[in-house]
PDB file with SEQRES, HELIX, SHEET and CRYST1 records, atoms N, CA, C and O in Angstrom:
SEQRES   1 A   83  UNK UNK UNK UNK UNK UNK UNK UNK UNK UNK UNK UNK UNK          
SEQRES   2 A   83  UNK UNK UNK UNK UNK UNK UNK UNK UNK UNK UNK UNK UNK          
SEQRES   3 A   83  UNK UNK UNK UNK UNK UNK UNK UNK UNK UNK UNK UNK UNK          
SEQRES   4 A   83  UNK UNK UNK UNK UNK UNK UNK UNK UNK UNK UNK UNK UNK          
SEQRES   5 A   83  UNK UNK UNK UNK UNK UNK UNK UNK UNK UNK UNK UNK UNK          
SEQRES   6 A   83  UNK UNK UNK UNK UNK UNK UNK UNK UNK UNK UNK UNK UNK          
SEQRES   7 A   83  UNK UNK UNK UNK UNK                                          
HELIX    1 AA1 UNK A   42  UNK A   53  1                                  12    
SHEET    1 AA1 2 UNK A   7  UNK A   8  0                                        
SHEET    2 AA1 2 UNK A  14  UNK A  15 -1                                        
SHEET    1 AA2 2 UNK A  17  UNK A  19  0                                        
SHEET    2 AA2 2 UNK A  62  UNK A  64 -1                                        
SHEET    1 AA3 2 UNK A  28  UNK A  34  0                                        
SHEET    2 AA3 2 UNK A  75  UNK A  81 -1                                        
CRYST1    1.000    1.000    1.000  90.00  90.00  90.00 P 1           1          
ATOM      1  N   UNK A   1       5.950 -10.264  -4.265  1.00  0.00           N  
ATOM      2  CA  UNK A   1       6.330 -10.762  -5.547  1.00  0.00           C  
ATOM      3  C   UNK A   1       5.184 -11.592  -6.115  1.00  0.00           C  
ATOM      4  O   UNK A   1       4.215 -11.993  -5.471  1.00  0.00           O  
ATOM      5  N   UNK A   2       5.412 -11.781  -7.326  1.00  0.00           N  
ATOM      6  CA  UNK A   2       4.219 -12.135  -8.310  1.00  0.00           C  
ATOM      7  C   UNK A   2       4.264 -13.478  -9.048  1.00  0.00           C  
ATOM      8  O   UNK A   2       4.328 -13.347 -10.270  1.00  0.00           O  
ATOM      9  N   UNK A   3       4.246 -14.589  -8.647  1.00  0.00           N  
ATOM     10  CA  UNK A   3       4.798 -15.565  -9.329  1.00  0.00           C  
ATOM     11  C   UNK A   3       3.886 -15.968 -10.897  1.00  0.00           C  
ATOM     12  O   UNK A   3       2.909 -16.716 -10.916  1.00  0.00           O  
ATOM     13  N   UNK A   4       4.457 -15.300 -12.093  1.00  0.00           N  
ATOM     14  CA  UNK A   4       4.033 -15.594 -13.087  1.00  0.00           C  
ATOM     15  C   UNK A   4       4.269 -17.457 -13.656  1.00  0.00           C  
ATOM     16  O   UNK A   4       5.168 -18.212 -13.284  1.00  0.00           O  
ATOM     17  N   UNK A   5       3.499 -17.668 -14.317  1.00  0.00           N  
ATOM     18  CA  UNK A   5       3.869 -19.233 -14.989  1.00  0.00           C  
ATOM     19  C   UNK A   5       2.853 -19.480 -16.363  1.00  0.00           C  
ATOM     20  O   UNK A   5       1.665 -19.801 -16.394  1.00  0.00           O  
ATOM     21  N   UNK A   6       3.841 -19.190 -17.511  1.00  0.00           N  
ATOM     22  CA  UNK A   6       3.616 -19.430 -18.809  1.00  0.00           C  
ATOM     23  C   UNK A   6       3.214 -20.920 -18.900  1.00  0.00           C  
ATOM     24  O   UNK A   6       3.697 -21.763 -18.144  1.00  0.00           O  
ATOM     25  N   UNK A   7       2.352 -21.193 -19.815  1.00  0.00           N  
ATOM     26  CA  UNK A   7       2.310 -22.553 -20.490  1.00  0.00           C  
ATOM     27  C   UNK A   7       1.737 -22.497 -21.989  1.00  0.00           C  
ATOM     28  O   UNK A   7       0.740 -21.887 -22.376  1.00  0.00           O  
ATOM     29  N   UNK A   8       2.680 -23.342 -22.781  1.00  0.00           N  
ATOM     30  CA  UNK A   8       2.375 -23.177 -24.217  1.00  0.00           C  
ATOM     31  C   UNK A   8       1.302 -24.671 -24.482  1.00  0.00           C  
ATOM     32  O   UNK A   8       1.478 -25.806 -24.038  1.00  0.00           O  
ATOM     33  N   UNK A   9       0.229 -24.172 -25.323  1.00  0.00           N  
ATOM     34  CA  UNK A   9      -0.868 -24.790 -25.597  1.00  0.00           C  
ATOM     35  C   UNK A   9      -0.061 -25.669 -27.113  1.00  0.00           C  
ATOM     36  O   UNK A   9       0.804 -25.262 -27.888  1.00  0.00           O  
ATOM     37  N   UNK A  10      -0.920 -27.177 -27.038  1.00  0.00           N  
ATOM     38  CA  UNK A  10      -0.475 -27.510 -28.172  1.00  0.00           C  
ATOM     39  C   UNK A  10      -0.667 -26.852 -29.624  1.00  0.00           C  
ATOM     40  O   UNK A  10      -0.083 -27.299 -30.612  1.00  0.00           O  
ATOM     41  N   UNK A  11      -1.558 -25.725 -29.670  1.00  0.00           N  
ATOM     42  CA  UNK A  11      -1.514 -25.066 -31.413  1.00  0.00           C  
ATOM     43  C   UNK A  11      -0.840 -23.751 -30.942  1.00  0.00           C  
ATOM     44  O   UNK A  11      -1.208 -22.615 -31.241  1.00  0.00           O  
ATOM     45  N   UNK A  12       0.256 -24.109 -30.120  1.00  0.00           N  
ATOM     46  CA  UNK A  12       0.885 -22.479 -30.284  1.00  0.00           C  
ATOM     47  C   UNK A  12       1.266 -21.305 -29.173  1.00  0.00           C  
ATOM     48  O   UNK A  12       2.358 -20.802 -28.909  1.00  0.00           O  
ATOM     49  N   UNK A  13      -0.163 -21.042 -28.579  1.00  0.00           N  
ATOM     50  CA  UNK A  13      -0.509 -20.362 -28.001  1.00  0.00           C  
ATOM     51  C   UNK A  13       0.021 -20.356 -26.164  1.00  0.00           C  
ATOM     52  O   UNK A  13       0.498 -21.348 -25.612  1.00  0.00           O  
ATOM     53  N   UNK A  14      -0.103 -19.634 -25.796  1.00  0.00           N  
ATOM     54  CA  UNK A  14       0.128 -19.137 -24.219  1.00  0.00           C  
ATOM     55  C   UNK A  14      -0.836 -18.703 -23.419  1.00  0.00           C  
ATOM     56  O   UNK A  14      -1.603 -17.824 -23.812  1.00  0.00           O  
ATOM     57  N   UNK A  15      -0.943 -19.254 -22.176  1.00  0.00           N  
ATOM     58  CA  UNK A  15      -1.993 -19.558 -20.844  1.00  0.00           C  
ATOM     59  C   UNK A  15      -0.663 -19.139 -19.833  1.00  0.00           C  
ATOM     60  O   UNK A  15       0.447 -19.656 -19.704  1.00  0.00           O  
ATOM     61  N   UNK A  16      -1.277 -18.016 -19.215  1.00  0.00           N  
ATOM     62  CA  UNK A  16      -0.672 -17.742 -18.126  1.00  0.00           C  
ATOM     63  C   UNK A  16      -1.445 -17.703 -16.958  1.00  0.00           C  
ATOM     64  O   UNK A  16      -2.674 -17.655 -16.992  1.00  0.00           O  
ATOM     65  N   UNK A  17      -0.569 -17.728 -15.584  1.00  0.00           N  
ATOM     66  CA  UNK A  17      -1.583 -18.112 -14.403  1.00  0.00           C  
ATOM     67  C   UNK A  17      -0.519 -17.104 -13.613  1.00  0.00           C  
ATOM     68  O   UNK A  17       0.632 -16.870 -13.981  1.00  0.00           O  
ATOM     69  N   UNK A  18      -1.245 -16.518 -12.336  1.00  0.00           N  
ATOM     70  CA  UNK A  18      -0.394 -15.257 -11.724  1.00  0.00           C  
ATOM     71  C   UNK A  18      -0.638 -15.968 -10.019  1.00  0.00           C  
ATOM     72  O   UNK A  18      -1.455 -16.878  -9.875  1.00  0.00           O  
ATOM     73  N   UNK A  19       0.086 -15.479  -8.938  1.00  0.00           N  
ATOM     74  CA  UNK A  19      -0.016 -16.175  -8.183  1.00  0.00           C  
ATOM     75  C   UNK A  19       0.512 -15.231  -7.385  1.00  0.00           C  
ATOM     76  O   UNK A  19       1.741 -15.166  -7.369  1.00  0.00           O  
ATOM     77  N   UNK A  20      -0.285 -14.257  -6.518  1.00  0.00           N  
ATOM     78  CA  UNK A  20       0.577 -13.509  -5.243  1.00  0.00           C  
ATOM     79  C   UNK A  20       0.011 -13.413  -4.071  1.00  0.00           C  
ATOM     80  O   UNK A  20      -0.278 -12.463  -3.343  1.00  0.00           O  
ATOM     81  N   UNK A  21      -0.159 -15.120  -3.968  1.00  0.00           N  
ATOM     82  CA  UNK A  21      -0.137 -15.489  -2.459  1.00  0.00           C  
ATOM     83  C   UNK A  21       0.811 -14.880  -1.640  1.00  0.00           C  
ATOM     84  O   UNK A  21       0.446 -14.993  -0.469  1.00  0.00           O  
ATOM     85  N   UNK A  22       2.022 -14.195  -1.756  1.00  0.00           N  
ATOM     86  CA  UNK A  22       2.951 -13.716  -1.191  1.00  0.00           C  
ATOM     87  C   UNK A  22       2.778 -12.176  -0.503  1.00  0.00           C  
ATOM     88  O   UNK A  22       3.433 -11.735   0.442  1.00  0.00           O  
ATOM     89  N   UNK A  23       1.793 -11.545  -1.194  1.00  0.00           N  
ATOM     90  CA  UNK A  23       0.960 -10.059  -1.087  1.00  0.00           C  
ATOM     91  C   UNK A  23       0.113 -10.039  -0.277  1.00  0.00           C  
ATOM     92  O   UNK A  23      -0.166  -8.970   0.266  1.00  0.00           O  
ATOM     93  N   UNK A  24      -0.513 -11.143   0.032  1.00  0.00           N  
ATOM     94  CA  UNK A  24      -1.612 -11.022   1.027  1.00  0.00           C  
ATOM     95  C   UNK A  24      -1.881 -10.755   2.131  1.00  0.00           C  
ATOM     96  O   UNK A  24      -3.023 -10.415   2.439  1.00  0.00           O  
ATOM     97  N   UNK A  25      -0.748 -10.855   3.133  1.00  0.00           N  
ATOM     98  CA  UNK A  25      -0.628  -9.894   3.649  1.00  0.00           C  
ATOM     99  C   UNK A  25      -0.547  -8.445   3.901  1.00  0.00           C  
ATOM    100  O   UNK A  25      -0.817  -7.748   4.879  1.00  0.00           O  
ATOM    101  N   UNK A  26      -0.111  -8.215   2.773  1.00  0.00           N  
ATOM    102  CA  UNK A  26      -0.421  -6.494   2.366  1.00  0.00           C  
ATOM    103  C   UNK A  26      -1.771  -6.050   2.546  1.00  0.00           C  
ATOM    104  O   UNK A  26      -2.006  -5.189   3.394  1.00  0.00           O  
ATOM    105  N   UNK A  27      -2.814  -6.610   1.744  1.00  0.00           N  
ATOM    106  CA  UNK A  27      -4.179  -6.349   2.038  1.00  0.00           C  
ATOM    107  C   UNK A  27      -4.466  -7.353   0.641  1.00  0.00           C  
ATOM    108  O   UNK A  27      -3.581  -8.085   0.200  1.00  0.00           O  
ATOM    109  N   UNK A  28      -5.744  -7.270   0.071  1.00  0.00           N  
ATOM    110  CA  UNK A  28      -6.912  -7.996  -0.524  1.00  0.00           C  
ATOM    111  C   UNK A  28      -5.843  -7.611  -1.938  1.00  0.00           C  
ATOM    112  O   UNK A  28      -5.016  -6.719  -2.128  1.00  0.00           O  
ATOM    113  N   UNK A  29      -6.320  -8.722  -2.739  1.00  0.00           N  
ATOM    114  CA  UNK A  29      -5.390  -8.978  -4.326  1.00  0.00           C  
ATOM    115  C   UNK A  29      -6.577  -8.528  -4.616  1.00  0.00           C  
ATOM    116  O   UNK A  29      -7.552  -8.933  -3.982  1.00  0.00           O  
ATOM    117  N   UNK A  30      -6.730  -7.352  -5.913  1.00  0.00           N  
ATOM    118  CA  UNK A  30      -7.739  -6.990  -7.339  1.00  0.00           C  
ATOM    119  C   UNK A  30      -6.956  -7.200  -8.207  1.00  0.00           C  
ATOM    120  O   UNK A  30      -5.759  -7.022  -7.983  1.00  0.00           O  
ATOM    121  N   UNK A  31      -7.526  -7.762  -9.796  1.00  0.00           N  
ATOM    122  CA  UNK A  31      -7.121  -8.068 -10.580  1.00  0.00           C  
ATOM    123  C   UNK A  31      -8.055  -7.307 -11.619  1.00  0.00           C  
ATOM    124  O   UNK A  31      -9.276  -7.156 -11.653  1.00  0.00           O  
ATOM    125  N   UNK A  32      -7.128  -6.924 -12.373  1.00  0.00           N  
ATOM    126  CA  UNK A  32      -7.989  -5.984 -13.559  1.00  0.00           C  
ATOM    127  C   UNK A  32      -7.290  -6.176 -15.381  1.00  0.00           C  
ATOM    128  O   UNK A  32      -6.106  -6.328 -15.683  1.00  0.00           O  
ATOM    129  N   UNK A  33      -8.020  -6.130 -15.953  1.00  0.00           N  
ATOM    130  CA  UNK A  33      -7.601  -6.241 -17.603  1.00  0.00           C  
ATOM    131  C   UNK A  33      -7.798  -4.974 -18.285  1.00  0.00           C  
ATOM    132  O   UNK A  33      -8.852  -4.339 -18.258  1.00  0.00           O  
ATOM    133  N   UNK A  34      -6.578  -4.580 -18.991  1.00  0.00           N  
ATOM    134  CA  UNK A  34      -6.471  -3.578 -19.424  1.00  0.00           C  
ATOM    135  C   UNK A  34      -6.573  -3.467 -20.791  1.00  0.00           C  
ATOM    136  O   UNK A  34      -5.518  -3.680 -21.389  1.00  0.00           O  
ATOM    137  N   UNK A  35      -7.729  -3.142 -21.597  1.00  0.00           N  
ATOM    138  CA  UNK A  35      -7.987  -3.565 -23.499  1.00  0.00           C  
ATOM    139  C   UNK A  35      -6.565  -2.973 -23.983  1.00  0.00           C  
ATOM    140  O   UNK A  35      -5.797  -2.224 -23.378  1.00  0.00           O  
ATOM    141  N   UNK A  36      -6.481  -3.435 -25.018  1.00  0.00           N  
ATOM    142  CA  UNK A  36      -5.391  -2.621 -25.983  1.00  0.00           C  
ATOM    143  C   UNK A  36      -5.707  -1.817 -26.542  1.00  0.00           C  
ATOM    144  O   UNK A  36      -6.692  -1.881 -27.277  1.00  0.00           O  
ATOM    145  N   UNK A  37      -4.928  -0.688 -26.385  1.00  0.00           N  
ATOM    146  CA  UNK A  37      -4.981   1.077 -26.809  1.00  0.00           C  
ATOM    147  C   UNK A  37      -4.048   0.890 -27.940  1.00  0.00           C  
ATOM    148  O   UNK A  37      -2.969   1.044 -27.367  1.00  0.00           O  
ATOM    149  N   UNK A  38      -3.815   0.691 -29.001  1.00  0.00           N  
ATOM    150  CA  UNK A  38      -2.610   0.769 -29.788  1.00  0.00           C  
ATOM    151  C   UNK A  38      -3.748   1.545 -30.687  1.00  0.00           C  
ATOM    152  O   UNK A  38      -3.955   2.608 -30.102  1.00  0.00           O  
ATOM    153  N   UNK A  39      -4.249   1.497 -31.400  1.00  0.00           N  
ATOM    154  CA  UNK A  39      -4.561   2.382 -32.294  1.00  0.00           C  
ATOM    155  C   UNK A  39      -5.709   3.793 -31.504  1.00  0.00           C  
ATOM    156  O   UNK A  39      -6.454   4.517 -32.163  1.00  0.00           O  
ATOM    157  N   UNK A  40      -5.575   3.827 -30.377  1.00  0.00           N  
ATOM    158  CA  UNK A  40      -6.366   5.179 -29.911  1.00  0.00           C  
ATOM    159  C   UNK A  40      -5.223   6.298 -29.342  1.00  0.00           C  
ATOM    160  O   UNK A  40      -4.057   6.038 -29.046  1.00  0.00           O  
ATOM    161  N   UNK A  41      -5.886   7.603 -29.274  1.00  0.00           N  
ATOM    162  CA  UNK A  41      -5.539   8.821 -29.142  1.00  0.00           C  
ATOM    163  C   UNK A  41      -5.097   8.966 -27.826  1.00  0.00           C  
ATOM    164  O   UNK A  41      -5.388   7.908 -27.267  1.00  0.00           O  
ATOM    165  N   UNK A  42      -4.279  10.085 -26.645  1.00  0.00           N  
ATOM    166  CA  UNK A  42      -3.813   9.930 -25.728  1.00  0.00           C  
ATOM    167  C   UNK A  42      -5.308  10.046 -25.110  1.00  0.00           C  
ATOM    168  O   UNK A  42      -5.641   9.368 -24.138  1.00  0.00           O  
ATOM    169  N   UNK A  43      -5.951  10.718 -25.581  1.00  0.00           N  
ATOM    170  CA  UNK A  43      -7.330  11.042 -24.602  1.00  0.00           C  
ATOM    171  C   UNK A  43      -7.891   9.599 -24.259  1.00  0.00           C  
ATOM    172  O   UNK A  43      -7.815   9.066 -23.152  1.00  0.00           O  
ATOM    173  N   UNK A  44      -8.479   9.045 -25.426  1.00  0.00           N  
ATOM    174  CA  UNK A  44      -9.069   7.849 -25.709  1.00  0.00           C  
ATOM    175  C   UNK A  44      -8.250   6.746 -24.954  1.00  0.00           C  
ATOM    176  O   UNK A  44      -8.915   5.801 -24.527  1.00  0.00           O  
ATOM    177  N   UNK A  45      -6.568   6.734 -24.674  1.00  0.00           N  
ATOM    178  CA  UNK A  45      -6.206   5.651 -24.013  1.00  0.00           C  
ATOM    179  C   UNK A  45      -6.724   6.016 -22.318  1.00  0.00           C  
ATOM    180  O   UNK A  45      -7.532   5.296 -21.731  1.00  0.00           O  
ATOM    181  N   UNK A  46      -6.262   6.928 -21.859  1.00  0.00           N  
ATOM    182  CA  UNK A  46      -6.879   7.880 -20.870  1.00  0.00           C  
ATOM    183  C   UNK A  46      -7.831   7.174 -20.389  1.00  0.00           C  
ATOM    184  O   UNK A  46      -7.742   6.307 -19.520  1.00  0.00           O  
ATOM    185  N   UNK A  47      -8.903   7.592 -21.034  1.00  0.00           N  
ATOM    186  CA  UNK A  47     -10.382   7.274 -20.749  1.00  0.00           C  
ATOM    187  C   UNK A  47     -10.433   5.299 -20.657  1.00  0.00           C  
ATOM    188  O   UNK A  47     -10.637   4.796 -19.552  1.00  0.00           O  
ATOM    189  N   UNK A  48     -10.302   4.701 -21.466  1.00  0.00           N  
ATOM    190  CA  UNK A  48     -10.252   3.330 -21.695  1.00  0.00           C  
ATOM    191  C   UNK A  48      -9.513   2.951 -20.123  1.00  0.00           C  
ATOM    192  O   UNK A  48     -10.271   2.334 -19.375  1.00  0.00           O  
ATOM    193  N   UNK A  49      -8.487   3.180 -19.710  1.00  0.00           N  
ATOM    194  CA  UNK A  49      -7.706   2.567 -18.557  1.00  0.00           C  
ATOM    195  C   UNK A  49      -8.058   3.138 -17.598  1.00  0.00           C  
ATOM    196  O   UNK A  49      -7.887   2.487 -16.568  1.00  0.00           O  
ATOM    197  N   UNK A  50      -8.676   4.521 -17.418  1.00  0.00           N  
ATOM    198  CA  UNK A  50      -9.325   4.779 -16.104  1.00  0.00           C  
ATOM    199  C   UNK A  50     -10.696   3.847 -16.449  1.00  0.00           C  
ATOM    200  O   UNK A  50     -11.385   3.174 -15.682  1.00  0.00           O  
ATOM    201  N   UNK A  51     -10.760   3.964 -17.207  1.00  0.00           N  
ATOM    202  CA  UNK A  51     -12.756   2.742 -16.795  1.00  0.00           C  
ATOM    203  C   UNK A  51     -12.070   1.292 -16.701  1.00  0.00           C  
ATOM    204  O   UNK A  51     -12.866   0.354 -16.746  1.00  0.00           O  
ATOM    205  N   UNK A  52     -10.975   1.036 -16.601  1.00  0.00           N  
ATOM    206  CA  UNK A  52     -10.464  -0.349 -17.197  1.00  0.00           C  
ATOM    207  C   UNK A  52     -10.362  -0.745 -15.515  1.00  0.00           C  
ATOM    208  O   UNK A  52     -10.716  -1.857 -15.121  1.00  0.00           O  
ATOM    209  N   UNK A  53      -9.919   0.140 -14.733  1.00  0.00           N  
ATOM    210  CA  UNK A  53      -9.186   0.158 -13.155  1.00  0.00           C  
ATOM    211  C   UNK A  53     -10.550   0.189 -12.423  1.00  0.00           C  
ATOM    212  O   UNK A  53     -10.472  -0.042 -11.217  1.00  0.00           O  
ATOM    213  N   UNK A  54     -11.578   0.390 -12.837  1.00  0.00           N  
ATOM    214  CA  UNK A  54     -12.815   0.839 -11.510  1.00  0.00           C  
ATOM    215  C   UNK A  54     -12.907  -0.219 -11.054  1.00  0.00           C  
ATOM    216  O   UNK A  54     -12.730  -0.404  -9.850  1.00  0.00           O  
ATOM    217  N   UNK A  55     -13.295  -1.466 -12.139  1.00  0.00           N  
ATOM    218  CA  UNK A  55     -14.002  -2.450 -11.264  1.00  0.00           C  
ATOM    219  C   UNK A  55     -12.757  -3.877 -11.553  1.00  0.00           C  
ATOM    220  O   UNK A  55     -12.306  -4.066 -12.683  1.00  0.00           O  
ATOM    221  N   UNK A  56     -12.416  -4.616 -10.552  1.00  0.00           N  
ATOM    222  CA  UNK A  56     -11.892  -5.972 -10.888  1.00  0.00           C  
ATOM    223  C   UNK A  56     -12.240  -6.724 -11.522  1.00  0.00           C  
ATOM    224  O   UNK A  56     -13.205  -7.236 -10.955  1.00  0.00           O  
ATOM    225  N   UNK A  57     -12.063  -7.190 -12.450  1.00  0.00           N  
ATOM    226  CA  UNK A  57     -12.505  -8.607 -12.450  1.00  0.00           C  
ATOM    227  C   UNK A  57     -12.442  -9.524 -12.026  1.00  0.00           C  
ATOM    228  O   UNK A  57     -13.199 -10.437 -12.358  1.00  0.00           O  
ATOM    229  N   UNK A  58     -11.385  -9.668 -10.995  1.00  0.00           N  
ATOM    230  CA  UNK A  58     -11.221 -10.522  -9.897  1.00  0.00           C  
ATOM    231  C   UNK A  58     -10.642 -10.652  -8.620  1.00  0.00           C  
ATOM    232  O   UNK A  58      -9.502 -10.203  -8.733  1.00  0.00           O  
ATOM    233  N   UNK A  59     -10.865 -11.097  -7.262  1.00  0.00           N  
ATOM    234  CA  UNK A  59     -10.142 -10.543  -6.495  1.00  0.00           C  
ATOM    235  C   UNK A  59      -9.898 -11.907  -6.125  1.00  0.00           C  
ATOM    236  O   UNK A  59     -10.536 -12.861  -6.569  1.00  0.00           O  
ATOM    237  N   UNK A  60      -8.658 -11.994  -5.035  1.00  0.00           N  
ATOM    238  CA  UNK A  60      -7.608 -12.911  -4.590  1.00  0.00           C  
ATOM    239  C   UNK A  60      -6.190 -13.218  -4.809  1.00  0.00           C  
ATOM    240  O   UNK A  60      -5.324 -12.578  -5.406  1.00  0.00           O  
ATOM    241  N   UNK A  61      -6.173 -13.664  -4.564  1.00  0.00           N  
ATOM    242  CA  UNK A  61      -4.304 -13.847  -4.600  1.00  0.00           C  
ATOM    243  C   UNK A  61      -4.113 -14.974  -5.986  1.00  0.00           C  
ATOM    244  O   UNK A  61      -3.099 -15.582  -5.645  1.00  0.00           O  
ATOM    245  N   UNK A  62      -4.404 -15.371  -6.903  1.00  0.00           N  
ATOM    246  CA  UNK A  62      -4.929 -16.469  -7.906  1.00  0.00           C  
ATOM    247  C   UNK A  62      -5.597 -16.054  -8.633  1.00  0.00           C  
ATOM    248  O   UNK A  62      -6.728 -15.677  -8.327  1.00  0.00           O  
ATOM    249  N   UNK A  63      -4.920 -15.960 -10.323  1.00  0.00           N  
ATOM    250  CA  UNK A  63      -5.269 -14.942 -11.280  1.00  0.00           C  
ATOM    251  C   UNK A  63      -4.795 -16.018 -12.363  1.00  0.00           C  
ATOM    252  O   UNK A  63      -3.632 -16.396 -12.506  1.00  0.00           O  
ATOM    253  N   UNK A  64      -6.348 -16.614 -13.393  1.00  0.00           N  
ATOM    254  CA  UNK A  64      -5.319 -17.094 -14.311  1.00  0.00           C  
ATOM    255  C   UNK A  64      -6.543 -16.701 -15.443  1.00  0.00           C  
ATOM    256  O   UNK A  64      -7.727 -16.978 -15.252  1.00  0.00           O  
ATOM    257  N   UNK A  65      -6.129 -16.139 -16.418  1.00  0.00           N  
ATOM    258  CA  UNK A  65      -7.051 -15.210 -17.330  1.00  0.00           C  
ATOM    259  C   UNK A  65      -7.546 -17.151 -18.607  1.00  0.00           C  
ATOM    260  O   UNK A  65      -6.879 -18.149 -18.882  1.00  0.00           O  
ATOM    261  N   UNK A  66      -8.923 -16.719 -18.939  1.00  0.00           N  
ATOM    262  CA  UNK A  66      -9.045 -17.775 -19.717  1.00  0.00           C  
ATOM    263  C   UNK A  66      -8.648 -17.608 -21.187  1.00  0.00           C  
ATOM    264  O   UNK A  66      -8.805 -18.497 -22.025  1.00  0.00           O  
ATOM    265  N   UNK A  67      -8.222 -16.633 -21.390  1.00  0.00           N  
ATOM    266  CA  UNK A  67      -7.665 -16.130 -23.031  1.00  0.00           C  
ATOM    267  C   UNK A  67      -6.838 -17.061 -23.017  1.00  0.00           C  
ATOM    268  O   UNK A  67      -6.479 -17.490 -21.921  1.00  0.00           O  
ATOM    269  N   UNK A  68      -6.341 -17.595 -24.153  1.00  0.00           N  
ATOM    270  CA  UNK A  68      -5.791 -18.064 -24.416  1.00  0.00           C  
ATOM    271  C   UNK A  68      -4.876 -17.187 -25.819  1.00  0.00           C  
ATOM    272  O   UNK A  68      -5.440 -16.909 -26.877  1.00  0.00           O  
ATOM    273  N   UNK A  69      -3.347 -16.848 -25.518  1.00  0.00           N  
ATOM    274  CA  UNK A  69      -3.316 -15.699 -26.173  1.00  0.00           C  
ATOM    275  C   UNK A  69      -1.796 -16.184 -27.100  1.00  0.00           C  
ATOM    276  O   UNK A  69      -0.794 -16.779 -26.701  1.00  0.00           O  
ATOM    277  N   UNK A  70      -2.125 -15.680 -28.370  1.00  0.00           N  
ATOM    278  CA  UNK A  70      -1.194 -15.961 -29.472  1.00  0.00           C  
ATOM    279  C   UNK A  70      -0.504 -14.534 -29.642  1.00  0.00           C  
ATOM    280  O   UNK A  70      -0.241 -13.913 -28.612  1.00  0.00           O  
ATOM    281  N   UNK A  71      -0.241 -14.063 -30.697  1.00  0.00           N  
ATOM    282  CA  UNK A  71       0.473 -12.612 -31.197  1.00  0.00           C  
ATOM    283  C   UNK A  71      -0.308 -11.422 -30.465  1.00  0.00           C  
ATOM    284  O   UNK A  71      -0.892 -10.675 -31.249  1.00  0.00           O  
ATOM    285  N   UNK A  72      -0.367 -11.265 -29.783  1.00  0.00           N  
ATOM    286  CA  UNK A  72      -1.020 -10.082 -29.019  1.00  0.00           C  
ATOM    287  C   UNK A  72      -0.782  -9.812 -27.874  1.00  0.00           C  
ATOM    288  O   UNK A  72      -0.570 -10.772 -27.133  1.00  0.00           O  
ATOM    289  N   UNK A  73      -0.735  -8.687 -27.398  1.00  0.00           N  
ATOM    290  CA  UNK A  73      -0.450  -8.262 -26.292  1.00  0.00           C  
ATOM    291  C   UNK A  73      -1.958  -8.126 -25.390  1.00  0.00           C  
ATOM    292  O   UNK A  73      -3.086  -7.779 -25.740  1.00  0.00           O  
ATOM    293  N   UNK A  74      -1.343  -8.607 -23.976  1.00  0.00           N  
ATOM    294  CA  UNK A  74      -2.865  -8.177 -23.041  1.00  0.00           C  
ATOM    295  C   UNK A  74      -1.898  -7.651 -21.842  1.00  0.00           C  
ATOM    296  O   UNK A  74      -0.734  -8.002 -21.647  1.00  0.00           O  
ATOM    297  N   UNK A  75      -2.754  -6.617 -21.004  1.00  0.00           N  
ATOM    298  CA  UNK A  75      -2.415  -6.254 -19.771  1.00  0.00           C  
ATOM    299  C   UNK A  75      -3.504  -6.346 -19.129  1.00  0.00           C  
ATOM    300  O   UNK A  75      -4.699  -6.305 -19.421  1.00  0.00           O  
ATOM    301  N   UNK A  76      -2.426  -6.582 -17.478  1.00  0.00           N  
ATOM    302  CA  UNK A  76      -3.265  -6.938 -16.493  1.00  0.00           C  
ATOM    303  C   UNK A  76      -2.482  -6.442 -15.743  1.00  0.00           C  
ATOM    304  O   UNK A  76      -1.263  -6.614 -15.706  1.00  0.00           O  
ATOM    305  N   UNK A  77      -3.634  -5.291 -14.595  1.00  0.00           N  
ATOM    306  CA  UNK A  77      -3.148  -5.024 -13.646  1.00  0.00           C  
ATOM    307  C   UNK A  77      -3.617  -5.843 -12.212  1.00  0.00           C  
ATOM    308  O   UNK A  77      -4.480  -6.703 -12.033  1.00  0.00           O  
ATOM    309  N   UNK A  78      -2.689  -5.209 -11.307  1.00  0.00           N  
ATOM    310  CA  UNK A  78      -3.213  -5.485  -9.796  1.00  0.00           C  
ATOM    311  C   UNK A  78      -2.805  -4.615  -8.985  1.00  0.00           C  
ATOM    312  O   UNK A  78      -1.811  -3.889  -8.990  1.00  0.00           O  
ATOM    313  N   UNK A  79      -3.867  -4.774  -8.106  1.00  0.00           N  
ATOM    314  CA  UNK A  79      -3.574  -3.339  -6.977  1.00  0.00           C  
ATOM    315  C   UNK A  79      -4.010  -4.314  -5.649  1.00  0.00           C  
ATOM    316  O   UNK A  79      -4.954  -5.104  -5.617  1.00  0.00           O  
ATOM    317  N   UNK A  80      -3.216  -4.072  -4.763  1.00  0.00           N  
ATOM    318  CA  UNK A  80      -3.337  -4.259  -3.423  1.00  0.00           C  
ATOM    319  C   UNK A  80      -4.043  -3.213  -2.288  1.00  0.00           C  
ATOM    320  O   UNK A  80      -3.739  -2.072  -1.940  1.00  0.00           O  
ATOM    321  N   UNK A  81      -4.834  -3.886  -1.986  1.00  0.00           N  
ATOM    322  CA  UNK A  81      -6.246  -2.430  -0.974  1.00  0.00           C  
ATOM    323  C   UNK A  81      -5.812  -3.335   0.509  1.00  0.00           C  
ATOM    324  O   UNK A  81      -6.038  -4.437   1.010  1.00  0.00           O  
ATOM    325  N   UNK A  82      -5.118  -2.194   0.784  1.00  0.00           N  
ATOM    326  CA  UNK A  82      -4.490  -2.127   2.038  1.00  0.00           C  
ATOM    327  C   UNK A  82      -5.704  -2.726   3.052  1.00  0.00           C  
ATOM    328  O   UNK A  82      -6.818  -2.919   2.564  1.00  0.00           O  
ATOM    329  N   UNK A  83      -5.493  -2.967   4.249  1.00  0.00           N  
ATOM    330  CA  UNK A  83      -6.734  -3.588   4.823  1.00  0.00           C  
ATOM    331  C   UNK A  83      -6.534  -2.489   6.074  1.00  0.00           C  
ATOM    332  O   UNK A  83      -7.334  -2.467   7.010  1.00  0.00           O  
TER     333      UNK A  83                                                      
END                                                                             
């Protein structure tokens, strides 16, 4: 399990921090950001999220993105690499 934790910034906005110290045993935490596809083609989303998955941007169990994010959507994945 994934312990998410919202926090609202004083002009508004939302800071989230991810936490799956609980996974680690499974194998090694990757953390990856996924751009927003809303205005591209199925190909074009395709392409964007397979290059989005190659590399992490971060690995560990402790994930807290520095965006600071208002009306918009962001994704973030994680994959667990078995050990």
């Amino acid at each position: 399990m994934v312990d998410v934790n919202e926090r609202t910034t004083q002009s508004g906005g939302k800071i989230y921090s991810f936490n799956a110290e609980s996974l680690t045993d499974e194998g090694k935490i990757e953390w990856y950001y996924i751009p927003d596809t809303t205005n591209m083609d199925e190909l074009e989303k395709q392409r964007v999220i397979t290059e989005s998955l190659t590399d992490p941007i971060q690995t560990g169990p402790l994930f807290s993105p520095q965006e600071v994010i208002f009306d918009k959507e962001i994704i973030i994945g994680m994959k667990i690499v078995r050990k």
